[in-house]
C-alpha positions, 0 to 999 in steps of 0.5 A: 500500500502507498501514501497515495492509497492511504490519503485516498482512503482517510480523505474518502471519508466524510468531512475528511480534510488533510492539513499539515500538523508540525512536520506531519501530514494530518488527516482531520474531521471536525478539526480532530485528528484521527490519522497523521502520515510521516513525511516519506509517506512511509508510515500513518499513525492512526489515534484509536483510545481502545487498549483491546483493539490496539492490542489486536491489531498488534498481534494480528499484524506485527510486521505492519502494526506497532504500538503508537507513543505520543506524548508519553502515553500509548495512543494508537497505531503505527503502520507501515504502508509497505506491509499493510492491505488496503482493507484493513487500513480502511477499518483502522481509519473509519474506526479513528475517524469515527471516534472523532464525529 
C-alpha cells in the first residue's frame, strides 16, 4: 500500500480534510485528528483510545502494526504502508475517524 492509497482512503471519508500538523501530514474531521502520515509517506499513525483493539491489531499484524507513543502515553497505531492491505487500513481509519464525529 502507498501514501497515495492511504490519503485516498482517510480523505474518502466524510468531512475528511488533510492539513499539515508540525512536520506531519494530518488527516482531520471536525478539526480532530484521527490519522497523521510521516513525511516519506512511509508510515500513518492512526489515534484509536481502545487498549483491546490496539492490542489486536498488534498481534494480528506485527510486521505492519506497532504500538503508537505520543506524548508519553500509548495512543494508537503505527503502520507501515509497505506491509499493510488496503482493507484493513480502511477499518483502522473509519474506526479513528469515527471516534472523532
Amino acid at each position: 500500500m502507498t501514501a497515495d492509497d492511504a490519503r485516498r482512503l482517510a480523505l474518502g471519508l466524510a468531512g475528511a480534510v488533510e492539513q499539515p500538523h508540525h512536520e506531519l501530514t494530518s488527516f482531520r474531521v471536525g478539526g480532530k485528528i484521527f490519522a497523521t502520515m510521516t513525511p516519506d509517506g512511509a508510515a500513518l499513525r492512526i489515534f484509536v483510545s481502545s487498549d483491546e483493539v490496539r492490542d489486536q491489531w498488534v498481534a494480528a499484524e506485527p510486521e505492519a502494526v506497532a504500538p503508537l507513543f505520543w506524548g508519553g502515553r500509548r495512543r494508537g497505531l503505527a503502520v507501515t504502508l509497505a506491509k499493510a492491505e488496503p482493507g484493513w487500513v480502511e477499518t483502522l481509519l473509519r474506526l479513528s475517524w469515527q471516534e472523532r464525529c
